[in-house]
C-alpha positions as CSV (number, residue, x, y, z in Angstrom):
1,X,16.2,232.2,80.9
2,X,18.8,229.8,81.3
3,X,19.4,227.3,83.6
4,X,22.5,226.7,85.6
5,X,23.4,223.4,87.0
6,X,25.4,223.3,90.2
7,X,25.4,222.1,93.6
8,X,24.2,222.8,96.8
9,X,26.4,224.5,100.0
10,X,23.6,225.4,102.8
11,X,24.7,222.6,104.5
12,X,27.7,220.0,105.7
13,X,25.9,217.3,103.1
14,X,26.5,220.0,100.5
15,X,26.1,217.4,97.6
16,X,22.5,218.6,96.5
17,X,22.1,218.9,92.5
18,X,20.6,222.3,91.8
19,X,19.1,223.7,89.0
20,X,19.6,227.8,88.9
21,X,17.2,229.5,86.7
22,X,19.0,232.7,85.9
23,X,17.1,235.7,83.8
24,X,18.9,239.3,83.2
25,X,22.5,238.2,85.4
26,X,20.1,237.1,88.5
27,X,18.6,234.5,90.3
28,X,15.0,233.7,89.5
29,X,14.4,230.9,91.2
30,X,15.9,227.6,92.4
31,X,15.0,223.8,91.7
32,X,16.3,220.5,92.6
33,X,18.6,218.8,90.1
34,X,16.1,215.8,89.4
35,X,19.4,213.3,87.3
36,X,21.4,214.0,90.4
37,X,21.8,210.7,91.8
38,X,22.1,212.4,95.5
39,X,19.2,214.3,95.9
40,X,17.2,213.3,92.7
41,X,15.2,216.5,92.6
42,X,14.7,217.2,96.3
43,X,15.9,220.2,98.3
44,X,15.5,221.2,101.6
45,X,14.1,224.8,102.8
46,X,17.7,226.0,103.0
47,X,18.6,224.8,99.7
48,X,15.6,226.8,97.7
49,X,16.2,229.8,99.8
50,X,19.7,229.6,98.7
51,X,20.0,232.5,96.8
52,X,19.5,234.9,99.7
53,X,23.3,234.5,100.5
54,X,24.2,236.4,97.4
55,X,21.2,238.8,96.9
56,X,21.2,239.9,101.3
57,X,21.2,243.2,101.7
58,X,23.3,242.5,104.5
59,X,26.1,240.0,103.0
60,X,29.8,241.7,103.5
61,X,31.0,242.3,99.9
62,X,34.6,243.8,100.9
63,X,36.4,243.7,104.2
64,X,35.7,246.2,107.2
65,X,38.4,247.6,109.2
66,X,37.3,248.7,113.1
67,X,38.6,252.0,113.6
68,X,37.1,253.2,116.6
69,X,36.9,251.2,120.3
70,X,36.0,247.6,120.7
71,X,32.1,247.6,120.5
72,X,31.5,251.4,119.1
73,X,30.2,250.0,115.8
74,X,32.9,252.1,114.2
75,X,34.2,250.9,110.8
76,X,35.9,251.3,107.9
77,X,36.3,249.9,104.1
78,X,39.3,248.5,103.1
79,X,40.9,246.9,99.8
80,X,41.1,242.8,100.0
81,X,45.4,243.7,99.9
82,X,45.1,245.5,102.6
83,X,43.5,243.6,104.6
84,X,45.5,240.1,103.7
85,X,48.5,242.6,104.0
86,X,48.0,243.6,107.9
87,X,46.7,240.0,109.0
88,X,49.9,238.2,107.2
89,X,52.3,240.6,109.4
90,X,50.5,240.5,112.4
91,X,51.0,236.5,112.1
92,X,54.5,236.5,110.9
93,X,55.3,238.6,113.6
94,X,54.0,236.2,116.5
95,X,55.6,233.3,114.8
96,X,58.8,235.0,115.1
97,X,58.5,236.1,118.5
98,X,56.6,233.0,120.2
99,X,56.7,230.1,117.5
100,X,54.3,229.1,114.6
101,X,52.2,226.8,117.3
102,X,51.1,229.6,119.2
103,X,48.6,230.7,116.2
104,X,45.4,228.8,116.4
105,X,42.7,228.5,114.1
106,X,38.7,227.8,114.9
107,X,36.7,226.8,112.1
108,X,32.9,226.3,112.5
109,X,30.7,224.4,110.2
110,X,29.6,226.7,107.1
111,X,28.5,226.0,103.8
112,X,31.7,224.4,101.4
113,X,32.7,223.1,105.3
114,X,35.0,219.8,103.3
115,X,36.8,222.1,100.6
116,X,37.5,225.0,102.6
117,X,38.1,222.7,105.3
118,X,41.4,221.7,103.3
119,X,42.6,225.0,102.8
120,X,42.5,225.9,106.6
121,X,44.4,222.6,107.3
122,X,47.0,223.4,104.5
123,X,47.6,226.5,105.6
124,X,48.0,225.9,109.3
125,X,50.9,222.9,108.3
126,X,52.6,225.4,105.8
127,X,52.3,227.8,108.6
128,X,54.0,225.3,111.4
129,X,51.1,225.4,113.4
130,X,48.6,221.9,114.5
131,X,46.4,224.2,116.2
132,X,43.2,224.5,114.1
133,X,40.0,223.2,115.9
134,X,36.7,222.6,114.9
135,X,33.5,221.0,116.3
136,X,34.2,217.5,114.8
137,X,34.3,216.2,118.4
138,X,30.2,217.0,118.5
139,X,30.0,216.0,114.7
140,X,30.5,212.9,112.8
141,X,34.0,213.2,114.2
142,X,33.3,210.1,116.5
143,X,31.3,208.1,113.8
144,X,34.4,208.6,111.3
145,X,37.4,207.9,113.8
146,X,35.8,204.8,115.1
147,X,34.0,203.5,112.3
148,X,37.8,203.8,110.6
149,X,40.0,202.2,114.1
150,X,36.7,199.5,113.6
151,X,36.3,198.5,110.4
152,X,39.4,200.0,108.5
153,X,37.3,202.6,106.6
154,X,34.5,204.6,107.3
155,X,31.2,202.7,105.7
156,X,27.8,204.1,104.6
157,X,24.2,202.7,105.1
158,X,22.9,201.5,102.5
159,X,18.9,202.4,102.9
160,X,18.0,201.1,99.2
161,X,18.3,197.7,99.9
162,X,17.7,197.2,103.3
163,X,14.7,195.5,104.9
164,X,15.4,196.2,108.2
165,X,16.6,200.1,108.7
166,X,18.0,201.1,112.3
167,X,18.1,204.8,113.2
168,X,20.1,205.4,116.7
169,X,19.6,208.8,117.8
170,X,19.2,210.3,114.0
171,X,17.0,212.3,112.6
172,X,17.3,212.4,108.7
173,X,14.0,213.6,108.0
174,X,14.1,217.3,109.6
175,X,18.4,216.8,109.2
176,X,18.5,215.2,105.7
177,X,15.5,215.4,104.0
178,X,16.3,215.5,100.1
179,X,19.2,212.0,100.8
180,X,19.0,209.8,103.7
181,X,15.2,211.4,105.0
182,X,14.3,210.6,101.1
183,X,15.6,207.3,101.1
184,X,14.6,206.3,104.6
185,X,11.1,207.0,103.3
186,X,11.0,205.3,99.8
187,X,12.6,202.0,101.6
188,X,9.4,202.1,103.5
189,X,7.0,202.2,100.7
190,X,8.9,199.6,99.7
191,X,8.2,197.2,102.7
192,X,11.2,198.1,104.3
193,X,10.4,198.0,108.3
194,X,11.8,201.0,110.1
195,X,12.9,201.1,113.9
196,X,14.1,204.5,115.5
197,X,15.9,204.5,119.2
198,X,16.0,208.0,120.3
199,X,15.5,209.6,123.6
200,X,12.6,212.0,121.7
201,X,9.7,211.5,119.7
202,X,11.1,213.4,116.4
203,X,9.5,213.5,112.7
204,X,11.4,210.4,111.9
205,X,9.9,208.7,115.0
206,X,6.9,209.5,113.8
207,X,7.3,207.1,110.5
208,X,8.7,204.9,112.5
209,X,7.1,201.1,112.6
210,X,8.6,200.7,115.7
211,X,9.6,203.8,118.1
212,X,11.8,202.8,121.5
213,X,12.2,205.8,123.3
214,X,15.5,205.6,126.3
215,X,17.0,207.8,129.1
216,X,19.2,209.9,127.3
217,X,23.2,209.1,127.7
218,X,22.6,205.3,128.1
219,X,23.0,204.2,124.6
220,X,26.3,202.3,125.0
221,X,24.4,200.6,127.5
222,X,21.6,199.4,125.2
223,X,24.1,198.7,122.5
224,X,25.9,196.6,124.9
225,X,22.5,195.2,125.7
226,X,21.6,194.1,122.3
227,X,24.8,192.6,122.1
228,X,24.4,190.5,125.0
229,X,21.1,189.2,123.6
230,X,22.7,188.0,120.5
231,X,26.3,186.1,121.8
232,X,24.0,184.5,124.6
233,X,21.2,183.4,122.5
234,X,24.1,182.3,119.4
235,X,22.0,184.9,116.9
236,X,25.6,186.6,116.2
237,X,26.9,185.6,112.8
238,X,29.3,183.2,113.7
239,X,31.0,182.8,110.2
240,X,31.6,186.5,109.7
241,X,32.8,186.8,113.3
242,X,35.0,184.1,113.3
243,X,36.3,185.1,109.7
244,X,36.5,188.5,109.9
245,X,36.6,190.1,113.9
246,X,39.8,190.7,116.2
247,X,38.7,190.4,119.9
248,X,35.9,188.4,119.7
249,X,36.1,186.5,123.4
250,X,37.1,189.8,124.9
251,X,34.1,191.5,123.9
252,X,32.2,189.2,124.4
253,X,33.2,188.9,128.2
254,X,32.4,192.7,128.5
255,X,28.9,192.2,127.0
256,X,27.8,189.2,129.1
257,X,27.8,191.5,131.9
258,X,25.1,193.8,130.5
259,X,22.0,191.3,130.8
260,X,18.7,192.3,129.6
261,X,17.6,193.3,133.5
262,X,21.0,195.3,134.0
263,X,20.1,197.1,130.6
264,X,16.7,198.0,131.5
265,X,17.8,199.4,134.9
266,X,20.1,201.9,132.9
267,X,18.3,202.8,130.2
268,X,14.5,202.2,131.2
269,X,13.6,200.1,127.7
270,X,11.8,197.6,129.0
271,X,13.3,193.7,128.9
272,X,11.3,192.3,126.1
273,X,12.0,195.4,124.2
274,X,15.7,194.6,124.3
275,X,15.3,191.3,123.6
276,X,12.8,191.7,120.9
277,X,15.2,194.3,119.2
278,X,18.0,192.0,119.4
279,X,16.3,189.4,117.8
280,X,14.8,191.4,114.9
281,X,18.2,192.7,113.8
282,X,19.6,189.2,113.9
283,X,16.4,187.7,111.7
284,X,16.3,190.5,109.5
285,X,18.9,190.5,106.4
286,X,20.3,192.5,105.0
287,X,19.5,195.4,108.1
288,X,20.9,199.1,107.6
289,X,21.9,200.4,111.2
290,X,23.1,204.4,111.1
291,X,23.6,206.2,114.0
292,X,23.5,209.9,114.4
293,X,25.0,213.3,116.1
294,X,22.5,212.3,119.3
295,X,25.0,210.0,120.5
296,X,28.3,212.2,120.0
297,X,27.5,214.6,122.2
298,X,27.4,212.3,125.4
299,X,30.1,212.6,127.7
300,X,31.6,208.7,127.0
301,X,31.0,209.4,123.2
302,X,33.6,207.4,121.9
303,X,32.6,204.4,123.4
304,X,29.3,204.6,122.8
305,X,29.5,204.8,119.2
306,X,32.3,201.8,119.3
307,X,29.1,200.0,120.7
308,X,26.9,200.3,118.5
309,X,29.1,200.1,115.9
310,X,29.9,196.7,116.8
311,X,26.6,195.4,116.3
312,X,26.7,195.7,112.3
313,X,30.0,193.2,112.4
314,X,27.9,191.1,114.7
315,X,25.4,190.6,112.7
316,X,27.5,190.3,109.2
317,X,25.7,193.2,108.0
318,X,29.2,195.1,106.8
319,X,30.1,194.8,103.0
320,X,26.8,193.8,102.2
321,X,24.1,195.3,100.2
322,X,21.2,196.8,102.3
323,X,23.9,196.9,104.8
324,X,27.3,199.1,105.5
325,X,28.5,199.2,102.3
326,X,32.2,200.3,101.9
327,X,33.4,202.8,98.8
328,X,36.5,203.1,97.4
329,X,38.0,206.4,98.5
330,X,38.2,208.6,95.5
331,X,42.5,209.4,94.9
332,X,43.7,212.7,94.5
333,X,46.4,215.3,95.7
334,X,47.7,215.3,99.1
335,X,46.1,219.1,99.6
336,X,46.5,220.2,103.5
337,X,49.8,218.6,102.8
338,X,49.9,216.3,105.6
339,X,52.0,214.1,104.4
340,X,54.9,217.0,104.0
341,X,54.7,218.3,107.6
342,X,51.6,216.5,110.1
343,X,53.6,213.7,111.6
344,X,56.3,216.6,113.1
345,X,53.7,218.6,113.8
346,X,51.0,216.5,116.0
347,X,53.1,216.0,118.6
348,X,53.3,220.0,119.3
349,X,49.7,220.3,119.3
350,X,47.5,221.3,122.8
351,X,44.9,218.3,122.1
352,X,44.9,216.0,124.9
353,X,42.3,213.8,122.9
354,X,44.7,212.3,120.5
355,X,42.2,210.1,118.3
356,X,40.5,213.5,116.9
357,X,44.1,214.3,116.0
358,X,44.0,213.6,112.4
359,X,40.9,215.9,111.9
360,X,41.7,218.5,114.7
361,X,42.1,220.0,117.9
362,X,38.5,219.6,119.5
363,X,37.3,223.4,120.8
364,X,37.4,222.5,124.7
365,X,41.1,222.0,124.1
366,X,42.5,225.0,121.9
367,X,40.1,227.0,124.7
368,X,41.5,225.5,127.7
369,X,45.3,226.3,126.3
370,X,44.2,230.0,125.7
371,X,43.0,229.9,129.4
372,X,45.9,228.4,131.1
373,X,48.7,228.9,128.9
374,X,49.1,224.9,129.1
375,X,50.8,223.0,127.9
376,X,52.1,226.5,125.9
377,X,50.5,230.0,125.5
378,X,48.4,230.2,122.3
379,X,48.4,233.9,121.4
């Protein structure tokens, strides 16, 4: 039996080290990589059932050509050139009758989600087309577009060091167990002290030393709570704000609206809660703060997360250890070749939410111009 090392693609976090045991050309069983620095030997359910994606019964194998009516069941095998053959003239044919912008692409959120993610994109600007949507408005795509119009990049939470750890509406130990769940955890045994804010009482509540349960889509009011606490009470870190902030006084006029009593009207977390939270994250250094997909799925999503992300430059905890840590991004190739054709081609695109732009054209929107034919028919 020989063992294969690889990594994981269940998920969007597909970084998991695996170890394949293969005997005879298949699949024996699967194991956690335990020198991968990511996982170090943990997988998730999905991950150690892995190798039912190649062994289904079920798994398509060629492509399948419908033959009879829509919905009959009827199909029919044919070759890979065939198939790429009828779908590239059926698309060269609409670009030159109604334009390359009237093909649009939806992608969901498979396994290899990031690499195949690329080609989509480089295909769709070779193509002429900035029509190709995804989820990313429900999915880390409000963490990444503020955290990066915020702080310039987009930072991670660094759990290992921490003392004080700060989950807002996430959920690693049912979403993430073999990384941040893991991590979350050992910080713990550690003496790490663990506070969760989350509308329900999940499994990561559970471990929680401290559980503050609020009325779901008030976050940016708590945030803005918290806030409040620490500019009025001078628990803010004045050196890094003064060194390191744009907009301090402005903010800062918005927040001092949001009083403790205000707060607790909104969000029903009691006054002393807010305060008390406030005053823990100030005292407690180096604090990790991570926020989850529970707050971008709101309907004032953006400015919710802007909120809370605020709090970590508040508090100096960003470019610390056992804070935000920031990584150098890793250089290589421009592949969805953005720089050759994006900036003539975002201007053509049916998004009317223009921040997302850079990732994609969020579903509601590539829907909406299918519906209405504004502000162009998508075919």
């Amino acid at each position: 039996m020989k063992i294969v090392k690889t990594v994981c693609g269940a998920c969007a976090q597909n970084d998991c080290g695996m170890d394949v045991y293969v005997e005879n050309g298949r699949i024996a069983r699967i194991a956690g990589m335990k020198e991968h620095p990511y996982n170090k030997g943990a997988l998730c359910p999905k991950g150690l059932a892995s190798s039912q994606t190649v062994r289904d019964p079920l798994r398509l194998k060629y492509p399948l050509k419908r033959i009879g009516e829509r919905g009959e069941g009827k199909w029919a095998r044919i070759s890979w050139d065939e198939a790429l053959g009828e779908i590239a003239e059926r698309i060269l044919a609409l670009k030159e009758t109604h334009g390359p912008e009237t093909l649009g692409v939806f992608r969901g959120a498979g396994p290899g989600w990031g690499g195949s993610w690329v080609y989509a994109q480089r295909f769709m600007h070779a193509f002429g087309s900035p029509n190709y949507a995804t989820q990313v408005h429900l999915c880390f795509g409000p963490r990444a577009v503020t955290m990066a119009t915020t702080y310039g990049a987009v930072p991670e939470a660094d759990f290992d060091n921490a003392k004080l750890i700060i989950l807002w509406a996430s959920n690693p130990v049912e979403t993430s167990l073999p990384n941040y769940g893991r991590r979350v955890v050992e910080a713990k045994s550690r003496g790490a002290k663990l506070v969760v804010i989350d509308p329900r009482f999940t499994k990561t509540a559970a471990k929680a030393d401290w559980y503050i349960p609020l009325r779901p889509g008030t976050d940016g009011a708590l945030a803005l709570g918290v806030a409040h606490v620490l500019i009025e009470e001078g628990l803010y870190d004045r050196a890094f704000v003064e060194g390191h902030t744009h907009g301090f006084a402005e903010f800062a006029e918005l927040a001092k609206a949001y009083t403790p009593r205000r707060v607790s009207e909104i969000t029903t977390v009691p006054v002393e809660t807010i305060e008390k939270l406030a005053r823990l994250y100030a005292g407690t250094k180096p604090a990790a703060l991570m926020s989850g997909n529970g707050v971008e799925q709101l309907t004032n999503t953006m400015q919710t997360v802007r909120a809370i992300q605020i709090l970590p430059a508040l508090t100096g905890n960003l470019g610390i250890k056992g804070g935000y840590i920031f990584t150098p991004n890793v250089t290589w190739s421009d592949m969805p070749l953005k720089g050759k054709y994006f900036s003539e081609l975002i201007d053509k695109s049916v998004s009317r939410h223009k921040m997302f732009s850079g990732f994609s054209v969020v579903y509601p929107d590539l829907l909406d111009a299918i519906e209405t034919d504004e502000p162009y028919p998508v075919k």
